[in-house]
C-alpha positions as CSV (number, residue, x, y, z in Angstrom):
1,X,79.3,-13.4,30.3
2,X,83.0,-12.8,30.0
3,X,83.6,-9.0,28.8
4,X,86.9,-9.9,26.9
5,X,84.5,-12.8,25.1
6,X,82.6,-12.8,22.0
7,X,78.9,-13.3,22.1
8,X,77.2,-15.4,19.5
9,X,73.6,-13.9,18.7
10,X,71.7,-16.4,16.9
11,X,68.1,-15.5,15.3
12,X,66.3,-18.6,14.4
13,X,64.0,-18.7,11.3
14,X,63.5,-20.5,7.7
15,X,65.7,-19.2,4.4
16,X,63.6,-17.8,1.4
17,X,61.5,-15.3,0.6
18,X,58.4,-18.0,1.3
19,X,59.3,-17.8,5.1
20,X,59.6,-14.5,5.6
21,X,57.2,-12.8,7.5
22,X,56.3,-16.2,9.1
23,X,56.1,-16.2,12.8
24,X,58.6,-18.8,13.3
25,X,60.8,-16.3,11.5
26,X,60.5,-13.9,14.4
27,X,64.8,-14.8,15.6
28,X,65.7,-13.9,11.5
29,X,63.6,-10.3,12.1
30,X,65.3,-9.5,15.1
31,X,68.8,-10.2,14.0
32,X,68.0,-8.0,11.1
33,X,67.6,-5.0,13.7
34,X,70.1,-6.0,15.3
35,X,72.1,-5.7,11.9
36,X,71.0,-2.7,11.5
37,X,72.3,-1.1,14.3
38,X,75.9,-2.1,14.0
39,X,75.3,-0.8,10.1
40,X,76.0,-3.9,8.7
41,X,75.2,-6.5,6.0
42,X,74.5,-9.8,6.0
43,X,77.2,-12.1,4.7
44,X,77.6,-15.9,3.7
45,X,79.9,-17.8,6.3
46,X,81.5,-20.8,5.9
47,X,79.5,-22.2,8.8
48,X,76.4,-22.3,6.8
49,X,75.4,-19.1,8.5
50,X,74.7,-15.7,7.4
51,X,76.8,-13.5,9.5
52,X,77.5,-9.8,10.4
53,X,80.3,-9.0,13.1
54,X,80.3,-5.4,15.1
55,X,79.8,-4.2,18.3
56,X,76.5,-4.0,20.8
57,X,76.9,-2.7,24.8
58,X,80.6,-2.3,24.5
59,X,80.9,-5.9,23.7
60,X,82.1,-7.6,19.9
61,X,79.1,-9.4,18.7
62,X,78.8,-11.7,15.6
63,X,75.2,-12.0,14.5
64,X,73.9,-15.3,12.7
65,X,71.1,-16.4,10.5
66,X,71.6,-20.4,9.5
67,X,70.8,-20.9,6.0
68,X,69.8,-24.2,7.0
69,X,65.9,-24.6,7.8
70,X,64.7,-24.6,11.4
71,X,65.2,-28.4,12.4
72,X,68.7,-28.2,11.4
73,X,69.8,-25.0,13.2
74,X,72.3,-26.5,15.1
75,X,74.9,-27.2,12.5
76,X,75.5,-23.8,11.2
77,X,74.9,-22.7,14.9
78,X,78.1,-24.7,16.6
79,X,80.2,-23.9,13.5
80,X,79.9,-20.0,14.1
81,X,80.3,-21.0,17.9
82,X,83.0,-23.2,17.1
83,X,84.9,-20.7,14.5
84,X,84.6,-17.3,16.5
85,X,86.0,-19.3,19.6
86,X,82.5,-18.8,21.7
87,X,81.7,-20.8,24.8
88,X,78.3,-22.1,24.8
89,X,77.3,-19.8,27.8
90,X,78.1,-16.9,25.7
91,X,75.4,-17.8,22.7
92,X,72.1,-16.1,22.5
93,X,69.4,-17.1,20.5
94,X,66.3,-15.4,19.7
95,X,63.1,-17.7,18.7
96,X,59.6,-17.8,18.7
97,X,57.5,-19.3,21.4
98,X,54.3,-20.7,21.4
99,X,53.8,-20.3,25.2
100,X,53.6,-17.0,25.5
101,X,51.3,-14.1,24.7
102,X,52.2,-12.6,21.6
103,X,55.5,-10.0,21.4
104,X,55.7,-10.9,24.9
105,X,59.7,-11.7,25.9
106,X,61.3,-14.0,28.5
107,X,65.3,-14.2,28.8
108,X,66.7,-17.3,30.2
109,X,69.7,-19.6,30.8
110,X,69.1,-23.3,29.5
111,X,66.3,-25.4,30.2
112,X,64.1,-27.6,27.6
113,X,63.4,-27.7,24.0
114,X,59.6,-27.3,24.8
115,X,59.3,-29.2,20.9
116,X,61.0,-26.6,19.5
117,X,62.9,-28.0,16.6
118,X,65.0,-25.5,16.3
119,X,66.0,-25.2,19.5
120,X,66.1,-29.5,19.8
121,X,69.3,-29.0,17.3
122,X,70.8,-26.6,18.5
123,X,71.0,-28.5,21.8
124,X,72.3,-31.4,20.8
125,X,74.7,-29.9,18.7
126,X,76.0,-27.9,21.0
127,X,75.8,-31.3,23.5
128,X,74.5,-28.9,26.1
129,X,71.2,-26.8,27.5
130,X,73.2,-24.2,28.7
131,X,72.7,-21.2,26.6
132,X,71.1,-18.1,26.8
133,X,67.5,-17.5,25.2
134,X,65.3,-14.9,24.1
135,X,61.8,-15.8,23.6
136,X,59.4,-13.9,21.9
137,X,55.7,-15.1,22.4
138,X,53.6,-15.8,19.1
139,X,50.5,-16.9,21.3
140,X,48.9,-20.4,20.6
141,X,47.1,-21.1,17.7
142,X,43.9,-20.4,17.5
143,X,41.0,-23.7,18.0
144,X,42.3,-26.8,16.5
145,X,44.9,-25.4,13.8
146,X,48.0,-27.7,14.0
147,X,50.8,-25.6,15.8
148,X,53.2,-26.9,12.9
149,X,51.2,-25.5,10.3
150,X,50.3,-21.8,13.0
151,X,53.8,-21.0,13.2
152,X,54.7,-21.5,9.3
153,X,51.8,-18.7,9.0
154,X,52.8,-14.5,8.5
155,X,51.3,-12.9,11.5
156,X,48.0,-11.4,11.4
157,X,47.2,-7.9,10.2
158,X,46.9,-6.3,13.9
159,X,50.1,-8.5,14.8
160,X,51.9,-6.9,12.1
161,X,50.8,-3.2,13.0
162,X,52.7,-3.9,16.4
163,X,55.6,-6.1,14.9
164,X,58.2,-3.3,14.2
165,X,57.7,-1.9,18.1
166,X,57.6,-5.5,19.1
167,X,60.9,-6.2,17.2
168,X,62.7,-3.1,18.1
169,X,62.4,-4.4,22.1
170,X,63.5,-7.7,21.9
171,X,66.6,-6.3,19.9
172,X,66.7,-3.9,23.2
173,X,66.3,-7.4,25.2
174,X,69.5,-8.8,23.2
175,X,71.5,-5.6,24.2
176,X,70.4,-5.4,27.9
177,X,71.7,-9.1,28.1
178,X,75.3,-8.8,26.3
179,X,75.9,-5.4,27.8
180,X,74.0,-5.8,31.8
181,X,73.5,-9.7,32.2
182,X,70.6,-12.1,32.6
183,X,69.2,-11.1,35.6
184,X,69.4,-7.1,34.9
185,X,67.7,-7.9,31.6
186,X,65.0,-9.9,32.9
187,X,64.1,-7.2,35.3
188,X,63.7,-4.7,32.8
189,X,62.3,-7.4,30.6
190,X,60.1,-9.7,32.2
């Protein structure tokens, strides 16, 4: 990442209340830290993104929630990228993943979709792979529950007692990246 440059930190989730405290919603919780530690609010954006500008690591930051739903991501996600001028190398987003044990994280440049939907659109919109994740592990679901209907579920009650510790790292995660790099981050990280 460019110093000079603006990243793009983009938390993935479903709007409304009904989506919440889903774990697909995991991206939208850790923006909100993030939010909170520049002391800023939440605002409507004329790329169909909620959006809060300030600084994290010495760097300018613009944080953004799409007020689209998760298959649709994409749009709202070029047109910040596109209207704050940032290069697809210097997007982050945050997302849930299946794959991994739960509030586990794993910071990486590119690669597949691994059916995320979210992720799918935000690919093709921004007509590369080549932006920076943070994935935050929500663990499989358990025996044969579909993992369409596991990840539109809040987390469980012992989930939830290690959520705000869980939350408050990945946010560190997000900072370690903009402020040190891939590779520092997922040293401390990984």
């Amino acid at each position: 990442m460019d110093a000079s440059e603006v990243v793009l930190v983009v938390g993935l989730g479903n709007p409304g209340p009904q989506y919440a405290g889903n774990r697909h919603n995991i991206g939208f919780l850790v923006a909100d830290e993030l939010a909170a530690r520049v002391g800023g609010k939440f605002k409507g954006h004329r790329s169909g993104a909620e959006v809060v500008e300030g600084r994290l690591s010495g760097r300018r930051v613009v944080l953004a929630k799409p007020r689209s739903f998760m298959n649709l991501s994409g749009g709202p996600t070029v047109a910040a990228s596109r209207f704050y001028k940032v290069a697809p190398a210097d997007v982050i987003v945050v997302h849930d993943e299946l794959d991994l044990p739960f509030a586990t994280l794993r910071l990486k440049l590119g690669g597949g979709d691994n059916g995320h939907n979210g992720l799918r659109s935000i690919t093709k919109s921004l007509g590369t792979k080549d932006y920076l994740r943070v994935r935050f592990g929500i663990d499989r679901p358990p025996g044969r529950q579909d993992p369409a209907d596991y990840v539109l579920k809040d987390f469980g009650a012992v989930e939830r007692k290690e959520l705000p510790f869980a939350i408050d790292r990945a946010a560190d995660a997000v900072e370690a990246l903009i402020g040190k790099g891939l590779e520092a981050a997922q040293n401390t990280y990984h």
